[in-house]
N, C-alpha and C positions, 0 to 999 in steps of 0.2 A: 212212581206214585208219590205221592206228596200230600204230606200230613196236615190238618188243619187245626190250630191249636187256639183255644180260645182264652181269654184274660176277661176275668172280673174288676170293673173298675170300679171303687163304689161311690156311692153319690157323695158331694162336697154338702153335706149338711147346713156348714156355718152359712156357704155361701148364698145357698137356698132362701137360710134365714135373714139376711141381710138383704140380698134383692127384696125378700117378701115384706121387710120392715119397711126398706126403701121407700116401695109403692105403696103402703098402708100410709105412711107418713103425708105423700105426697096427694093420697086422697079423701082421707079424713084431717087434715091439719085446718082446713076451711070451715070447718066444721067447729072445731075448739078456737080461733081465732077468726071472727068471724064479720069482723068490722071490714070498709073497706081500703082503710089505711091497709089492716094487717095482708089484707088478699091482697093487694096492690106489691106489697114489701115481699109477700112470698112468691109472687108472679115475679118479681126480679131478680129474685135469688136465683130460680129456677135458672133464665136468661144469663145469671152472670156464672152460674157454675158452668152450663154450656161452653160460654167465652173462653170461661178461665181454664177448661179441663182442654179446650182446644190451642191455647197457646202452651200447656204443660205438653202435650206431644211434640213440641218443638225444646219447650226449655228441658224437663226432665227426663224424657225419652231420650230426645234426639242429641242433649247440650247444644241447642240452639238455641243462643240469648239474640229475641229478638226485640227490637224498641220502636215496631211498625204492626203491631198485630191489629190496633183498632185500624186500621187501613181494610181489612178483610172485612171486620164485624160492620164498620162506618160503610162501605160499598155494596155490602147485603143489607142494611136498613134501606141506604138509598133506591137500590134496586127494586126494593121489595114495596114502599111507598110510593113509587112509579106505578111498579107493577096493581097494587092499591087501587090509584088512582084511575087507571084505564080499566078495569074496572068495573068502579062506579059509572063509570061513564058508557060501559057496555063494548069496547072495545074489543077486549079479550073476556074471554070466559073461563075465569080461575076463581075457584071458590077460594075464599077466607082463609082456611083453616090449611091449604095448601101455598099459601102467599109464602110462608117459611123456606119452604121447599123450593122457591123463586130465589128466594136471600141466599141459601146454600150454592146454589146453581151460580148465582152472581160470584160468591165468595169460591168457588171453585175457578173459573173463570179467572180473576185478577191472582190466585193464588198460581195457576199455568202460566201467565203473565208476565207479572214481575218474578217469579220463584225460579222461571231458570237462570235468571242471572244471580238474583241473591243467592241462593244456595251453590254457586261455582267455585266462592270458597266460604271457609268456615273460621271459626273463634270470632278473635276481635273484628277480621275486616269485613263476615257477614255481620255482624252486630250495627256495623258503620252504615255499610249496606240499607239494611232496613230502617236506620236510622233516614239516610237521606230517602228514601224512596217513603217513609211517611210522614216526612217534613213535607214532600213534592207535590202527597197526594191533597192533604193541607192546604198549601195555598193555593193550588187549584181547585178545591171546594169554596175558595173566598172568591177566586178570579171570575171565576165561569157558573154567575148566578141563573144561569136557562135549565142547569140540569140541577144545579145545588142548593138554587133558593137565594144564596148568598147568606149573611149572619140571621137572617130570619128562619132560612130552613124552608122546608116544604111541609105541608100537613094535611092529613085525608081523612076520611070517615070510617073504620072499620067494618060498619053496618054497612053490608053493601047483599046484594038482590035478597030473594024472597029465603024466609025463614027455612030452615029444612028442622024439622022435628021441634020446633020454636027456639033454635039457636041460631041467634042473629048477632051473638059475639058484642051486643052492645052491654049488656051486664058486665061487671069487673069478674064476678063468677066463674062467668064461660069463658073468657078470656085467661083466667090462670088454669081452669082444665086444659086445655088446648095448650099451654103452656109446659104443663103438669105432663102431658102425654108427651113433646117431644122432649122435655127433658128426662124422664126416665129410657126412652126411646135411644138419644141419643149417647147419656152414659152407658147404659148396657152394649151400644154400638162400640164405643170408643175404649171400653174394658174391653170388648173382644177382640177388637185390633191389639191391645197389648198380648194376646197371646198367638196371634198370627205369624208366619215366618215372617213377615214384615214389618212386623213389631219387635221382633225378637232380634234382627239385622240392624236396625238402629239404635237398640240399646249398644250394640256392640261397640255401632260405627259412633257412637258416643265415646266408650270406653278406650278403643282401640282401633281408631281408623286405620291406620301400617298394617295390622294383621286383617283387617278387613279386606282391604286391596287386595294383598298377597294370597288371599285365597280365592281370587277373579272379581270378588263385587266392586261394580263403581260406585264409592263414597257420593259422590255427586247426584248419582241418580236416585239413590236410596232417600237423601236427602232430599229433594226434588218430590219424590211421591210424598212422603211426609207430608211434606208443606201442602202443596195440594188439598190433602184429607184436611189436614188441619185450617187451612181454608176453608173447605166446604163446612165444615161444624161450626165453623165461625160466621160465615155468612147465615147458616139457618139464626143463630143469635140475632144475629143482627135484623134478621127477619120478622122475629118473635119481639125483639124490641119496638119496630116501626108498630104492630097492629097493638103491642101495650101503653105506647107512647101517643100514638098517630101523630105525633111529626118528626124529624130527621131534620136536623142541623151539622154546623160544618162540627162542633166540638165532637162527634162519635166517630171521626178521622184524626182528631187531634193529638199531638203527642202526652197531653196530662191523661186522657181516656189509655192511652198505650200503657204507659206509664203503672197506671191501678193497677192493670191487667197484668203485668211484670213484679208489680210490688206484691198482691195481695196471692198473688200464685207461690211466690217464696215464701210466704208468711205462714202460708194453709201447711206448707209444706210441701214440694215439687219433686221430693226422690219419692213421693208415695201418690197411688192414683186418687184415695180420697180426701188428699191433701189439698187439692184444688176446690175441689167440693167445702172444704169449710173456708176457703179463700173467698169465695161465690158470695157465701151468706156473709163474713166480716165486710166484702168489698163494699156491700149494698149497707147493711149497718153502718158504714165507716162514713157512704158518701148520704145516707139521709139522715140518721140522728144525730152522728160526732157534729159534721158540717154546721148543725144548727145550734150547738153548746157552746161552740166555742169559732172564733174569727182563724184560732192559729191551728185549725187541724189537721191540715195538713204541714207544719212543723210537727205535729206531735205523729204523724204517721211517721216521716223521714226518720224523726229519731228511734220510734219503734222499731222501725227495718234496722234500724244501725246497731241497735242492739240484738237485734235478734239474728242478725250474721255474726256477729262477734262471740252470741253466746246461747245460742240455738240455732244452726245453721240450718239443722233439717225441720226448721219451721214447725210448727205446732203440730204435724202427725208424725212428725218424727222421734217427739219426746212424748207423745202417747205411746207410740210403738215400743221406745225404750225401757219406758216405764211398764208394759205390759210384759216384755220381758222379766223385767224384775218380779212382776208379781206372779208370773207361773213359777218363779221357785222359791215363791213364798220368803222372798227381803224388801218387797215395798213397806210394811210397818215400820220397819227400821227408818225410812226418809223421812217420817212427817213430821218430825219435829226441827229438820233440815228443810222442809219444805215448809214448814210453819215462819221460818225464822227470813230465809231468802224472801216470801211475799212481804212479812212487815217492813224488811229494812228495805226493800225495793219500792214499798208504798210512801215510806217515808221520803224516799232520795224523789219520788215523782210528784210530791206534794210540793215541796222545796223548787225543783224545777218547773212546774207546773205554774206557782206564782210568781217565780220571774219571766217565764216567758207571755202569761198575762200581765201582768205590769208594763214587758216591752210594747206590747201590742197597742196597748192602752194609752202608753206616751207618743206612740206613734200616730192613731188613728182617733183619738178620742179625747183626748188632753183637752180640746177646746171647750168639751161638755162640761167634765168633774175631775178632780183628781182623786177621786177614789176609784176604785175597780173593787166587783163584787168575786168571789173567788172560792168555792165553796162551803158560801153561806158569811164568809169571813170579808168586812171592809179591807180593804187594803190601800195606804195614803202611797203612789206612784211618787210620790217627792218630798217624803217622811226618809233620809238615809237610816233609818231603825229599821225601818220596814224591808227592804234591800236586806241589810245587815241581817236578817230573822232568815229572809228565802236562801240566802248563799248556807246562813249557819245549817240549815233543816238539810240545806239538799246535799252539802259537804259531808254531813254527820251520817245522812243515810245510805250515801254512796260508799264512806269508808265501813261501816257497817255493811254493806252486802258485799264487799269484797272479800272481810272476814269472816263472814258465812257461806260465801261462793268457797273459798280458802277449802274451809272442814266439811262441807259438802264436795268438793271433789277428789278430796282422801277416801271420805266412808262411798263414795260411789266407785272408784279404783280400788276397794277393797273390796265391794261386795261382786263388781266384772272379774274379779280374779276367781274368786268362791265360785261364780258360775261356771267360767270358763274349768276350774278345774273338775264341779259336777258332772258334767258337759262330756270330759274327757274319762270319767269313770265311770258314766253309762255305757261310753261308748266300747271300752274296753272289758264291762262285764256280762 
């Protein structure tokens, strides 16, 4: 006879409340920003947390540094603006709002593809790997303009047959719901793959592929489905890109589009799954507003990355998470005046840098105009040596300055992990 014994699990409240913010956010945000810049910007974010949370199952999941992911995203736009296309033209009969789900399909597809040979081996020589195979896919989006358009691109109508309920997806509106729906659709997808045996086998074969093997799994193969999934998320993106763009060019195969995607995923933070998520929204911020402030933004991305591996590895939800630790046992007060002091002398050393590398820019590309450069708010003479001599002094002074604030912020942060850790140890043993 055999006993049946039952277990109370109880509900994860926070989590409850987080999805439920999630979706409140993503359906009244239109509502309080309501122009159609702002819907436009938030219909992309949506689109590029998809991308980005889709290449993090490879880089932070799996430690698969790939530098081919727009390859995936770029082959499900194309797809999907095909798919578009015929259409409009009555060819097939696929509504709008399922064209996404084409792009997936596409980006599953080329992820079966190329992905069993990329993934055969792993570290540096898959890195190399996906490197040439979205170099490949690249110049053959330039070569072979009957399917790629060539540097013009292809471009189609989203409004395509008869309205159903009066959504005809030509408003910028309906286009970010529709948006809105697969990207909640597909984060809660891609959070529930991290707790699947198959999510949980690739953290491993991350960690520790030798003991992987050794217990019968193929590293290869595991690897292998990955990419796949990770594919298929990435083609829906790419899907949801064509019907907010409506046209597909060779740049959403190209290695700068890979490139963001690799950068702003580190950035968000990639050992954490809503790290990518605020990767999404900086990416999009970075390539519409930064872009248009300034000529050298993206020098001032490269440098961001550079410091932010050198002295936040785990990227922006890495040092919330650390810092939330701090504050459940009540030692965040003690930072802020540590953290008061790192922002000024970090603003300073970036002010200092900031107007030499507009100065460079300025001599470079602009010198024929004027020799001044505007620089916020402040003239600056590009061939005054006072002026030089002021940016080196600023940026010199601020950088030794946050060294020696970095310095005594990471004593009183070694002092207060120890106080935790020993907390920690006296909970556990009373």
């Amino acid at each position: 006879m055999t006993t049946t014994y039952y277990q109370f699990r109880p509900y994860n409240v926070g989590r409850w409340i987080i999805w439920s913010l999630f979706a409140l956010i993503l359906i009244f945000a239109p509502q309080i920003f309501d122009s159609n810049l702002a819907i436009s910007l938030m219909a992309q974010m949506g689109i590029a947390i998809i991308a980005c949370l889709s290449y993090n199952m490879l880089l932070g999941q799996g430690g698969m540094l790939s530098f081919g992911h727009a390859v995936y995203v770029g082959l499900g736009s194309y797809v999907s603006i095909h798919a578009l296309l015929r259409a409009s033209e009555g060819l097939i009969m696929v509504p709008v709002s399922l064209i996404p789900l084409v792009g997936g399909v596409a980006g599953l597809f080329f992820a079966i593809l190329f992905g069993y040979v990329t993934t055969k081996k792993a570290g540096t020589t898959f890195a190399m790997i996906t490197l040439g195979v979205g170099e490949l896919v690249f110049a053959i989006a330039l070569m072979f303009s009957g399917f790629f358009g060539g540097e013009a691109g292809i471009s189609a109508d989203r409004v395509v047959g008869e309205p159903f309920m009066g959504i005809t997806f030509g408003p910028n509106i309906q286009v970010y719901y529709l948006i809105a729906i697969y990207t909640f659709v597909c984060v809660a997808l891609m959070f529930a793959f991290t707790r699947t045996p198959l999510g949980r086998i690739i953290n491993a074969v991350r960690d520790n592929p030798e003991r992987v093997e050794f217990i019968g799994y193929n590293t290869q193969m595991v690897r292998y489905l990955v990419f796949i999934i990770s594919g298929f998320f990435a083609g829906i993106a790419g899907g949801l890109a064509a019907i907010q763009f409506e046209i597909v060019n060779a740049e959403v195969v190209g290695p700068v589009r890979s490139g963001g995607y690799l950068l702003f995923t580190f950035l968000g933070g990639a050992t954490f799954f809503f790290g990518p998520i605020i990767g999404g929204i900086l990416m999009v911020l970075a390539f519409v507003f930064f872009s248009e402030i300034t000529k050298a933004w993206m020098l001032y991305l490269g440098l961001i990355f550079v410091f932010m591996v050198m002295y936040a590895p785990g990227g922006i939800a890495g040092m919330i998470m650390m810092n939330l630790r701090v504050a459940k046992f009540g030692r965040l007060r003690e930072l802020w005046v540590s953290y008061l002091g790192l922002g000024l002398t970090a603003l300073v050393f970036l002010i200092g840098a900031g107007a030499m590398i507009e100065m460079v820019y300025h001599l470079q590309l602009n010198i024929a105009m004027t020799e001044e450069v505007n620089f916020l708010g402040v003239s600056l003479n590009t061939l005054d040596p006072s002026t030089w001599f002021g940016a080196v002094f600023v940026a010199l002074t601020g950088l030794g300055l946050f060294e020696l604030t970095r310095h005594h912020f990471r004593q009183q942060w070694a002092a207060i992990q120890t106080d935790i850790e020993k907390e920690i140890k006296r909970r556990e043993t009373s």
